[in-house]
GUDOPA-730231 format. One record per residue (C-alpha): x, y, z; chain. Coordinates in Angstrom, 2 decimals. Example, Ala and Ser with C-alpha at 12.3 -4.5 7.8 and 13.67 -1.06 7.14 Angstrom:
REM GUDOPA-730231
{X = 12.30; Y = -4.50; Z = 7.80; mol = A}
{X = 13.67; Y = -1.06; Z = 7.14; mol = A}
***
This chain:
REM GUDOPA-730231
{X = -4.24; Y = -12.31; Z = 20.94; mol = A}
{X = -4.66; Y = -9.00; Z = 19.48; mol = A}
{X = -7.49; Y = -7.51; Z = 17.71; mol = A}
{X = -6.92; Y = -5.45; Z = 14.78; mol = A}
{X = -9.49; Y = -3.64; Z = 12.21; mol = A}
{X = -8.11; Y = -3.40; Z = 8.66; mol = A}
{X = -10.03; Y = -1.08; Z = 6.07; mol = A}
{X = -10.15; Y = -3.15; Z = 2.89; mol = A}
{X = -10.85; Y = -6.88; Z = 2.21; mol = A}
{X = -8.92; Y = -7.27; Z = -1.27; mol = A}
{X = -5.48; Y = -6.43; Z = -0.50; mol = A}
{X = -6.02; Y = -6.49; Z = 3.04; mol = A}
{X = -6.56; Y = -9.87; Z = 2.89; mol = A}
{X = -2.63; Y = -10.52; Z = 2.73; mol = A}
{X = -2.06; Y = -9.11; Z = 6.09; mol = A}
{X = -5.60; Y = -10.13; Z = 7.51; mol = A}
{X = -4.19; Y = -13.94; Z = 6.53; mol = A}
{X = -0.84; Y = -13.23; Z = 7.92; mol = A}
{X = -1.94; Y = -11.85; Z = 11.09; mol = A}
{X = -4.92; Y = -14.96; Z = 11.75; mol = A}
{X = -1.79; Y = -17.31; Z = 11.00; mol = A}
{X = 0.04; Y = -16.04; Z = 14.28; mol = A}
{X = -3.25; Y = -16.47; Z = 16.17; mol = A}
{X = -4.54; Y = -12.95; Z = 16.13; mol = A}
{X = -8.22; Y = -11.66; Z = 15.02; mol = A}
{X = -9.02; Y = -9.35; Z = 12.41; mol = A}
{X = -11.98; Y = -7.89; Z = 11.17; mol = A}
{X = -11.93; Y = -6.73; Z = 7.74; mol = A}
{X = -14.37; Y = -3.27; Z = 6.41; mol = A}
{X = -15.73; Y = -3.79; Z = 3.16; mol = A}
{X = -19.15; Y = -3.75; Z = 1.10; mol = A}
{X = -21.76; Y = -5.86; Z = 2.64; mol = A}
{X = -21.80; Y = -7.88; Z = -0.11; mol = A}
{X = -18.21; Y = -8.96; Z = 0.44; mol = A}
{X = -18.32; Y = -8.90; Z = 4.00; mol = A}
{X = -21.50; Y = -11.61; Z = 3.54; mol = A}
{X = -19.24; Y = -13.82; Z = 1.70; mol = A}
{X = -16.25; Y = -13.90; Z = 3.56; mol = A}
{X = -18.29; Y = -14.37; Z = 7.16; mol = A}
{X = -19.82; Y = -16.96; Z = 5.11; mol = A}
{X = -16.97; Y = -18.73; Z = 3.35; mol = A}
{X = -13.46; Y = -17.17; Z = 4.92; mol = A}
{X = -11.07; Y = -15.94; Z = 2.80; mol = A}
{X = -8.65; Y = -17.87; Z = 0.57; mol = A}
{X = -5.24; Y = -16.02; Z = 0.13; mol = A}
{X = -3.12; Y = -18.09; Z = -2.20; mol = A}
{X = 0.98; Y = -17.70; Z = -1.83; mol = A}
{X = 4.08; Y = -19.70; Z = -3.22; mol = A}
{X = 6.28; Y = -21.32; Z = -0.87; mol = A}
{X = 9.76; Y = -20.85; Z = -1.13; mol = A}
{X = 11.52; Y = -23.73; Z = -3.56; mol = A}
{X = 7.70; Y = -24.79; Z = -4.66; mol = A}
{X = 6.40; Y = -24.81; Z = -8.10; mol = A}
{X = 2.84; Y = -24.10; Z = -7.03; mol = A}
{X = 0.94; Y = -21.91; Z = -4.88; mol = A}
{X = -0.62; Y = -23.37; Z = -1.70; mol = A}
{X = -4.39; Y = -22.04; Z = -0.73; mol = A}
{X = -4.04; Y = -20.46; Z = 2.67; mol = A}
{X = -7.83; Y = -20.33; Z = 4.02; mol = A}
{X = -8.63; Y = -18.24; Z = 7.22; mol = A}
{X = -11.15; Y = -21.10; Z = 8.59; mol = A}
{X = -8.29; Y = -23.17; Z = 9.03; mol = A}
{X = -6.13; Y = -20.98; Z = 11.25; mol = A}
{X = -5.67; Y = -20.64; Z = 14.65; mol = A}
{X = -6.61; Y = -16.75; Z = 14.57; mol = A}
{X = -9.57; Y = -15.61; Z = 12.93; mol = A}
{X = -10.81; Y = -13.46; Z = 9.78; mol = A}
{X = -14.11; Y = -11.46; Z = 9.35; mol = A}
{X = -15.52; Y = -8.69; Z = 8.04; mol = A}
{X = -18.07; Y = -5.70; Z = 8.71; mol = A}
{X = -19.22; Y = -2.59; Z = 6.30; mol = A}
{X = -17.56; Y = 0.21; Z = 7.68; mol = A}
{X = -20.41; Y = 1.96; Z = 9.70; mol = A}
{X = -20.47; Y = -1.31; Z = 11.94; mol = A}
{X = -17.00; Y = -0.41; Z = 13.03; mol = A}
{X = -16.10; Y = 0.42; Z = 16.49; mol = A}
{X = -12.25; Y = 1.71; Z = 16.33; mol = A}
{X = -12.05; Y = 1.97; Z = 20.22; mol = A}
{X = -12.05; Y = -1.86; Z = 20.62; mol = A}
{X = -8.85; Y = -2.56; Z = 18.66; mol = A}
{X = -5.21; Y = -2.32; Z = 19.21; mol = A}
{X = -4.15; Y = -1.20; Z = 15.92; mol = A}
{X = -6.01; Y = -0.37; Z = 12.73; mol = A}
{X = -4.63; Y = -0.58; Z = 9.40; mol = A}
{X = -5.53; Y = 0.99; Z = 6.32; mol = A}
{X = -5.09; Y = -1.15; Z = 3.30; mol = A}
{X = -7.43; Y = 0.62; Z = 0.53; mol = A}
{X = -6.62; Y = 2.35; Z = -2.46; mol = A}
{X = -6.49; Y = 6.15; Z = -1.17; mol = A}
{X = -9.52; Y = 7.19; Z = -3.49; mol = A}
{X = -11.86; Y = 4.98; Z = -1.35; mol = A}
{X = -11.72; Y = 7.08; Z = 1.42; mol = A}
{X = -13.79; Y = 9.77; Z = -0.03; mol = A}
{X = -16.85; Y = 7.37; Z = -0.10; mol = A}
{X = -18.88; Y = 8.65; Z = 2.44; mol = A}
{X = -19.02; Y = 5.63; Z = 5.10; mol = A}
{X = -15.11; Y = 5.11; Z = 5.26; mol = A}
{X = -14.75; Y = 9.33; Z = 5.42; mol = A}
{X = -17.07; Y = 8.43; Z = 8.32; mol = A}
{X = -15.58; Y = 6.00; Z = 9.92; mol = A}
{X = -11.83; Y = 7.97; Z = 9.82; mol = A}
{X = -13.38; Y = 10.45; Z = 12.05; mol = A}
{X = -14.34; Y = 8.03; Z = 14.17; mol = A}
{X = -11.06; Y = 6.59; Z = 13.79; mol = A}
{X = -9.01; Y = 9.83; Z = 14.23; mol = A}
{X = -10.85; Y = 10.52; Z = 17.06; mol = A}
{X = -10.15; Y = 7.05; Z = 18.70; mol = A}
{X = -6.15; Y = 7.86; Z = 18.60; mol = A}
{X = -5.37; Y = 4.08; Z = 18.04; mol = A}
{X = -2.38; Y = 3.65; Z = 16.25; mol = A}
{X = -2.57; Y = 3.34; Z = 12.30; mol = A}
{X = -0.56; Y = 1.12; Z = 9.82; mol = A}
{X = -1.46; Y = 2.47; Z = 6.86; mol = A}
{X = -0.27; Y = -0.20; Z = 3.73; mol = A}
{X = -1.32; Y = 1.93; Z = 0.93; mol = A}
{X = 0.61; Y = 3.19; Z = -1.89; mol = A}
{X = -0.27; Y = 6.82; Z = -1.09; mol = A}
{X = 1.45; Y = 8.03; Z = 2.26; mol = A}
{X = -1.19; Y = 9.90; Z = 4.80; mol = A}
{X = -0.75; Y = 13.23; Z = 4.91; mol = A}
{X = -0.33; Y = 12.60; Z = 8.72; mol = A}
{X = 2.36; Y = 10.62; Z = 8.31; mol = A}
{X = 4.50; Y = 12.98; Z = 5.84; mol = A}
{X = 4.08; Y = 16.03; Z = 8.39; mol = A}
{X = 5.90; Y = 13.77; Z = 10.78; mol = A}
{X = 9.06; Y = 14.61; Z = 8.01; mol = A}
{X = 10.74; Y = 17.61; Z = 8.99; mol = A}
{X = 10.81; Y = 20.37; Z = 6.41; mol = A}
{X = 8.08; Y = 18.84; Z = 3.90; mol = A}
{X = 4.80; Y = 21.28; Z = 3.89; mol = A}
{X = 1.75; Y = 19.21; Z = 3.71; mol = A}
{X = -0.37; Y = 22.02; Z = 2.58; mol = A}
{X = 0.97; Y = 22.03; Z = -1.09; mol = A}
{X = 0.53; Y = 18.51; Z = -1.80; mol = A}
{X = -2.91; Y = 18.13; Z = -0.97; mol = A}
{X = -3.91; Y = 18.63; Z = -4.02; mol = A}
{X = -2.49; Y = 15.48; Z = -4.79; mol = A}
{X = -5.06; Y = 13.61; Z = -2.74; mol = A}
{X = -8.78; Y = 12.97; Z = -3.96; mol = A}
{X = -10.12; Y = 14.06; Z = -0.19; mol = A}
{X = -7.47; Y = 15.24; Z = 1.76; mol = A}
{X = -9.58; Y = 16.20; Z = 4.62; mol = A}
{X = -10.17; Y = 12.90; Z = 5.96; mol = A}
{X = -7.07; Y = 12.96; Z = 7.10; mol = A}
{X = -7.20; Y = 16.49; Z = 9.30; mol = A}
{X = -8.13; Y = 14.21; Z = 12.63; mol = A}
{X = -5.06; Y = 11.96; Z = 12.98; mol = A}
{X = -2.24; Y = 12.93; Z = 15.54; mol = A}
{X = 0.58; Y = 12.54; Z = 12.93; mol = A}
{X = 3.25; Y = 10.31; Z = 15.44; mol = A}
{X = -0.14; Y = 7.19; Z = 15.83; mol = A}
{X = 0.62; Y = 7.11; Z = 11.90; mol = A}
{X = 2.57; Y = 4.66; Z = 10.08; mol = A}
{X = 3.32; Y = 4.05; Z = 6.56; mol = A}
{X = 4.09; Y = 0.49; Z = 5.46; mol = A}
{X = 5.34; Y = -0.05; Z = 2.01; mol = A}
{X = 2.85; Y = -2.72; Z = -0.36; mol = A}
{X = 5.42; Y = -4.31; Z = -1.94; mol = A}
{X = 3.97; Y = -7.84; Z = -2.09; mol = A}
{X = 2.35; Y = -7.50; Z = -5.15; mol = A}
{X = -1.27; Y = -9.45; Z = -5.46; mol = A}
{X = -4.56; Y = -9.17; Z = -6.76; mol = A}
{X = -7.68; Y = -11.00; Z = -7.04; mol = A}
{X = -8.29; Y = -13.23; Z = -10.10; mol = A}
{X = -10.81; Y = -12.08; Z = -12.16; mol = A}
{X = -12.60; Y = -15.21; Z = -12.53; mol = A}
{X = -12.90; Y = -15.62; Z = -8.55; mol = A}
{X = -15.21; Y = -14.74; Z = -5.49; mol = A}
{X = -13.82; Y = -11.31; Z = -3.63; mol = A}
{X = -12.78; Y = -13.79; Z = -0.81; mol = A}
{X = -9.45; Y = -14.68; Z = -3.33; mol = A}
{X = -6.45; Y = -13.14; Z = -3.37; mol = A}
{X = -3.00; Y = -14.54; Z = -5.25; mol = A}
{X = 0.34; Y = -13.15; Z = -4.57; mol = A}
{X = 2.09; Y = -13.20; Z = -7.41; mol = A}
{X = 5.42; Y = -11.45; Z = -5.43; mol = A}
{X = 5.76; Y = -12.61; Z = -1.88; mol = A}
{X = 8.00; Y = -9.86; Z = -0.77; mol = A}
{X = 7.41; Y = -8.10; Z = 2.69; mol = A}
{X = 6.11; Y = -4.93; Z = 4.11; mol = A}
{X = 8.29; Y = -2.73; Z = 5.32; mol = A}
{X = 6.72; Y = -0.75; Z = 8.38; mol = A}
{X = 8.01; Y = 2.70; Z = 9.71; mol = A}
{X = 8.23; Y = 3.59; Z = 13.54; mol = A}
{X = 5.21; Y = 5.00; Z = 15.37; mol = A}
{X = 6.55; Y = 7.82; Z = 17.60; mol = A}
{X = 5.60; Y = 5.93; Z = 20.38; mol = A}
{X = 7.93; Y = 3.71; Z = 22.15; mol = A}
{X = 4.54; Y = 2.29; Z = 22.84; mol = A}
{X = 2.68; Y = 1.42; Z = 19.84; mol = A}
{X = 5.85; Y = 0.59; Z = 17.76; mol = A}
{X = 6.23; Y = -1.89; Z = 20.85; mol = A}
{X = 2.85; Y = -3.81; Z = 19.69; mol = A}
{X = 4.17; Y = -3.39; Z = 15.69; mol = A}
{X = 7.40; Y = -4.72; Z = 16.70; mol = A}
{X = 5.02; Y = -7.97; Z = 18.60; mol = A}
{X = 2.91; Y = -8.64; Z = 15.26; mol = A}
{X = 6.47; Y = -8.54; Z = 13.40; mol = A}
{X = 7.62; Y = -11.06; Z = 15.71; mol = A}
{X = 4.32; Y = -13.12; Z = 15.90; mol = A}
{X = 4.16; Y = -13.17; Z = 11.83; mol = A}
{X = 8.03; Y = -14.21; Z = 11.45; mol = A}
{X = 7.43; Y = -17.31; Z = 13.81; mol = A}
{X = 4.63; Y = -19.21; Z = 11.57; mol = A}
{X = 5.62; Y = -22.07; Z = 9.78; mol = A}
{X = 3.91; Y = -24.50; Z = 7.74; mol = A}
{X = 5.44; Y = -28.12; Z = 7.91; mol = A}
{X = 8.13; Y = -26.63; Z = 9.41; mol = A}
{X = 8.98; Y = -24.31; Z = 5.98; mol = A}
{X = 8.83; Y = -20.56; Z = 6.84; mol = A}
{X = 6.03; Y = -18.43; Z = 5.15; mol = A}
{X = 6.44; Y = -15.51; Z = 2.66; mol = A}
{X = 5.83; Y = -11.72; Z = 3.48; mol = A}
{X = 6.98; Y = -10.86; Z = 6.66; mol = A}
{X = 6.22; Y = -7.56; Z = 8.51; mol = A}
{X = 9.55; Y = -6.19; Z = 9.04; mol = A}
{X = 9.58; Y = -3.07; Z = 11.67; mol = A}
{X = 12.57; Y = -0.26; Z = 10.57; mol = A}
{X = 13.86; Y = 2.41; Z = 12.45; mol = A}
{X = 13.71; Y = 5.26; Z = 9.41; mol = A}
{X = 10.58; Y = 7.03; Z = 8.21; mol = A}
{X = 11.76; Y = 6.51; Z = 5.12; mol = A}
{X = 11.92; Y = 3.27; Z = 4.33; mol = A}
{X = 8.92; Y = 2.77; Z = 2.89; mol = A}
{X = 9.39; Y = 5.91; Z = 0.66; mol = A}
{X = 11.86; Y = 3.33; Z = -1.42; mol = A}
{X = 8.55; Y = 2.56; Z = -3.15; mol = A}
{X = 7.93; Y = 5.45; Z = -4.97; mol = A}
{X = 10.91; Y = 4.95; Z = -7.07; mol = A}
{X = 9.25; Y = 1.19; Z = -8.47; mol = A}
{X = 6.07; Y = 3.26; Z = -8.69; mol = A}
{X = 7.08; Y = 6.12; Z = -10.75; mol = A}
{X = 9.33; Y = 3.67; Z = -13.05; mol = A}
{X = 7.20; Y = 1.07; Z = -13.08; mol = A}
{X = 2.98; Y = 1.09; Z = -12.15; mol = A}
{X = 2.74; Y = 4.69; Z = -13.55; mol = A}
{X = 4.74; Y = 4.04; Z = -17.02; mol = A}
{X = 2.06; Y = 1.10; Z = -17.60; mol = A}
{X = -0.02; Y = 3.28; Z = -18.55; mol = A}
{X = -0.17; Y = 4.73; Z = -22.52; mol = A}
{X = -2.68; Y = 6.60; Z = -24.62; mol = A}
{X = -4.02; Y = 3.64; Z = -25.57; mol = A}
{X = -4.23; Y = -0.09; Z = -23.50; mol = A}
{X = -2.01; Y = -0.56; Z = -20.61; mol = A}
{X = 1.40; Y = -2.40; Z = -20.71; mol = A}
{X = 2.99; Y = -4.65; Z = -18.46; mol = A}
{X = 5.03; Y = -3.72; Z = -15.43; mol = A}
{X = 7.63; Y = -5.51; Z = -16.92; mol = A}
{X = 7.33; Y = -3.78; Z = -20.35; mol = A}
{X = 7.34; Y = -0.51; Z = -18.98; mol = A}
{X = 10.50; Y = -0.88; Z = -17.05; mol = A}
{X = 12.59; Y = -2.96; Z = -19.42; mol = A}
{X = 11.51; Y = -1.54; Z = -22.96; mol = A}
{X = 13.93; Y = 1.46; Z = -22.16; mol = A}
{X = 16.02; Y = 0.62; Z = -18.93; mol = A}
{X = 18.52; Y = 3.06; Z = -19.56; mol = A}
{X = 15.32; Y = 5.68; Z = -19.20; mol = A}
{X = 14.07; Y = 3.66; Z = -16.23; mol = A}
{X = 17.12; Y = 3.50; Z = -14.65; mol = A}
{X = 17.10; Y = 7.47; Z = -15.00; mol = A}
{X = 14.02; Y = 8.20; Z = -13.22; mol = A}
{X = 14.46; Y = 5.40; Z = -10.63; mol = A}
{X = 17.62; Y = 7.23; Z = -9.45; mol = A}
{X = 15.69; Y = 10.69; Z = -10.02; mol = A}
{X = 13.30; Y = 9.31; Z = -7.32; mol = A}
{X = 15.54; Y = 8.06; Z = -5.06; mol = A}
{X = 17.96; Y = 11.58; Z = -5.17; mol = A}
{X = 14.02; Y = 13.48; Z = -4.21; mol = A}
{X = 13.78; Y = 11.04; Z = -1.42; mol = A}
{X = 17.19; Y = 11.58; Z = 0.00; mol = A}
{X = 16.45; Y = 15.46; Z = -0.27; mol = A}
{X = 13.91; Y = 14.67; Z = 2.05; mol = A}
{X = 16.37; Y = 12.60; Z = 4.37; mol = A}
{X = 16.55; Y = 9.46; Z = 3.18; mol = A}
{X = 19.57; Y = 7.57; Z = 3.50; mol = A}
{X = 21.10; Y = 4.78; Z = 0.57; mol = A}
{X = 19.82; Y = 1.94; Z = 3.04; mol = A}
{X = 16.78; Y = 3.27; Z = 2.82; mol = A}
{X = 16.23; Y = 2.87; Z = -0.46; mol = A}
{X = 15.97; Y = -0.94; Z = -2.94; mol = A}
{X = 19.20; Y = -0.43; Z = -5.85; mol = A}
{X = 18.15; Y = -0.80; Z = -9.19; mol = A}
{X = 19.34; Y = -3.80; Z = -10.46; mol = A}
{X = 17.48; Y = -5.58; Z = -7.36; mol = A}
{X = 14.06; Y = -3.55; Z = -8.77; mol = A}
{X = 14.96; Y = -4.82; Z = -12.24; mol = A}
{X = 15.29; Y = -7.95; Z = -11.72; mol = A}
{X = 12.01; Y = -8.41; Z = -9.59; mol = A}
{X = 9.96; Y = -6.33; Z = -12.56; mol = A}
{X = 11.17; Y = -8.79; Z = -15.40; mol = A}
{X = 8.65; Y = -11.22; Z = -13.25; mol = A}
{X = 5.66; Y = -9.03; Z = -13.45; mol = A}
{X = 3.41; Y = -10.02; Z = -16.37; mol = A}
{X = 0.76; Y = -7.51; Z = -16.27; mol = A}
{X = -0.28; Y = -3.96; Z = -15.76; mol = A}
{X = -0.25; Y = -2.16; Z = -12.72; mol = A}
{X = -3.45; Y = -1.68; Z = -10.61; mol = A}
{X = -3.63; Y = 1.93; Z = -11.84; mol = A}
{X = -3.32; Y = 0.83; Z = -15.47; mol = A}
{X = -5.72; Y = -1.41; Z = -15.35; mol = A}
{X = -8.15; Y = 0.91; Z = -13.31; mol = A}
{X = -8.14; Y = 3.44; Z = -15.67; mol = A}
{X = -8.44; Y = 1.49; Z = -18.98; mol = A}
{X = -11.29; Y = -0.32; Z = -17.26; mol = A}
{X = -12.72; Y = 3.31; Z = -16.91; mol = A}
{X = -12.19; Y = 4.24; Z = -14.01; mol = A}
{X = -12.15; Y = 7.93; Z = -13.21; mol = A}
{X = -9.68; Y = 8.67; Z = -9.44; mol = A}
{X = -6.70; Y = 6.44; Z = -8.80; mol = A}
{X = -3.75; Y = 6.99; Z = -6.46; mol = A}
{X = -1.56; Y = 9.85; Z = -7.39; mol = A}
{X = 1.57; Y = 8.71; Z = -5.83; mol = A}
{X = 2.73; Y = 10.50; Z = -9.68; mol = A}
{X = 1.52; Y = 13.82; Z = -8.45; mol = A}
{X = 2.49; Y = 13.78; Z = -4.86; mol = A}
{X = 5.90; Y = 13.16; Z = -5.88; mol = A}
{X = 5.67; Y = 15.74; Z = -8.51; mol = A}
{X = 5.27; Y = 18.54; Z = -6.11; mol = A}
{X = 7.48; Y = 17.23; Z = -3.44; mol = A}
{X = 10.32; Y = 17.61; Z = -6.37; mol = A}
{X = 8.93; Y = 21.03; Z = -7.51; mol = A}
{X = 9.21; Y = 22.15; Z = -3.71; mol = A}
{X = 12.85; Y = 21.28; Z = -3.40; mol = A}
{X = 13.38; Y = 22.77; Z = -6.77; mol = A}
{X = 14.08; Y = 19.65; Z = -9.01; mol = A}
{X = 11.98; Y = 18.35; Z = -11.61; mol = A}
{X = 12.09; Y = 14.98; Z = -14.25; mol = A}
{X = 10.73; Y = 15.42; Z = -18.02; mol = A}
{X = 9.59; Y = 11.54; Z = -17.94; mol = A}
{X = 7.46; Y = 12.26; Z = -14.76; mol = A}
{X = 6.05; Y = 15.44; Z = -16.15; mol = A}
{X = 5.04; Y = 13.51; Z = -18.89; mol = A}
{X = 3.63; Y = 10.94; Z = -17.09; mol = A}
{X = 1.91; Y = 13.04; Z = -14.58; mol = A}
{X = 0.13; Y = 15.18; Z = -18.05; mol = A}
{X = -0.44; Y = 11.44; Z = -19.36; mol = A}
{X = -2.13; Y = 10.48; Z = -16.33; mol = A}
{X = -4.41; Y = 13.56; Z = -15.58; mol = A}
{X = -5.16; Y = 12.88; Z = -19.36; mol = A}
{X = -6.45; Y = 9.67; Z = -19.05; mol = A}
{X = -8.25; Y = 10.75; Z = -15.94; mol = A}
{X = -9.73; Y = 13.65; Z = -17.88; mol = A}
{X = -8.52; Y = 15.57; Z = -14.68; mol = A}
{X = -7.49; Y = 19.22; Z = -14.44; mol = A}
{X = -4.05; Y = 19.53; Z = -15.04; mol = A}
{X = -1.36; Y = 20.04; Z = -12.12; mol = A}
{X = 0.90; Y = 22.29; Z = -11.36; mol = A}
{X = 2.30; Y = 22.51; Z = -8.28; mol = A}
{X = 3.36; Y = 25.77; Z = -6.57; mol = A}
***
């Protein structure tokens, strides 16, 4: 049994589930709130089957591992194997998580981090991208100054899920059960125990029928990166001037224009080293994003108000400007964004 600490009980409580259904423990950081509730009622992560019509209710009191959560200042990062980082990057600015990454950084256990926003630590272990221009894509990019860049990880999010609105914060409902795809830690090591979760995670079965979203280990950096081309296609061109539109709106009202910036994305990426088997094709994107019904996280945050969300838009903004190749459709939606954001504008070097 392993012990692992993941920052984040919404979408964290995919992999929390996943990992307490091979038999492992996880403690979950969260507001104490949240953390009363789950310690008090487990989680409930609710996933489709493959070939069933309706989603079975996965609850961590049933499972062989177990689930629980802790605010982050009750967090000791020196007694787990592996941490993972599964908020939205904003959230580490709030005081207690900025905290508890020093404490973290300082620990040097290995990090998986599942957000959509790659670490800065993990992108200086890229050779020839400059971290130092991009952090101005990052609402507090000193919280990341600490971490020895090879104990980072970046997993892609693509299962897509999110709590139902009418629902405790112990829910969660994957609406696409597709897996995360982990880079290598730089140590033979620590990829060894990714490599053992992987293998622990791919093994569960219920009534003898294998269980969506695997954790799937790959031997590039850059798979994960494949996200950013759904992301700049799709989550970012949900949001408009006005109320968000679905995922599937924003990629299929103009496809020929989504196909554009998809392979715009996908040419930065192999600027940076990327490879074609790397990266998801197009069609395969398409297809998935005719399925998704509603705004993106971001869109949502922001008509709700909000006032910081990821800037996955902006990071890979300046990573195009730096290798000297630019998009019109993400200059407009980075201007759109930092808009809606009332945010001052950016322009990278």
């Amino acid at each position: 049994m392993r012990n692992i600490l993941i920052l984040g009980a919404s979408y964290g409580s995919l992999l929390a589930t996943k990992l307490a259904m091979a038999g492992h423990s996880v403690v979950m950081t969260c507001r104490a709130p949240t953390a009363a509730l789950i310690n008090e009622a487990g989680t409930e992560v609710r996933i489709k089957l493959r070939d069933e019509a309706a989603h079975r209710s996965i609850r961590s009191q049933d499972l062989p591992g177990g689930v629980s959560a802790i605010t982050p200042d009750q967090a000791d990062p020196a007694a787990f194997d592996l941490i993972a980082l599964a908020m939205q990057e904003p959230q580490y600015a709030a005081p207690e998580v900025a905290d508890l990454m020093a404490r973290i950084a300082k620990s040097g256990k290995p990090c998986l981090s599942i957000m959509n926003m790659p670490p800065l630590p993990f992108l200086a272990r890229i050779p020839g991208i400059e971290t130092e221009p991009l952090r101005a894509a990052y609402s507090c990019p000193g919280v990341w100054d600490g971490f020895a860049p090879g104990a980072m990880s970046l997993c892609s999010p693509d299962p897509q899920a999110f709590r139902p609105p009418d629902e405790g914060a112990n829910v969660l409902h994957v609406g696409l059960p597709t897996n995360f795809k982990a880079a290598p830690f730089a140590d033979p090591a620590q990829n060894a125990l990714l490599c053992e979760l992987a293998a622990d995670i791919d093994a569960v079965r219920i009534e003898g029928t294998e269980v969506p979203v695997k954790l799937r280990v790959h031997e590039s950096l850059f798979t994960p990166l494949a996200k950013w081309s759904m992301l700049l296609t799709g989550n970012y061109r949900c949001i408009t001037e006005d109320a968000p539109i679905s995922i599937r709106e924003a990629v299929h009202g103009d496809l020929d224009l989504s196909r554009d910036v998809y392979e715009w994305v996908d040419h930065l990426a192999r600027r940076l080293g990327a490879t074609p088997a790397d990266q998801v094709p197009f069609g395969k994107y398409a297809t998935a994003a005719a399925s998704l019904m509603k705004p993106s996280s971001a869109a949502r945050a922001i008509d709700a108000g909000a006032r910081n969300v990821e800037r996955v838009d902006r990071l890979v903004r300046a990573l195009g400007a730096a290798t000297g190749t630019w998009h019109p459709e993400v200059d407009r939606i980075v201007k759109l964004v930092d808009k809606r954001l009332g945010v001052t504008a950016f322009e990278p070097a």
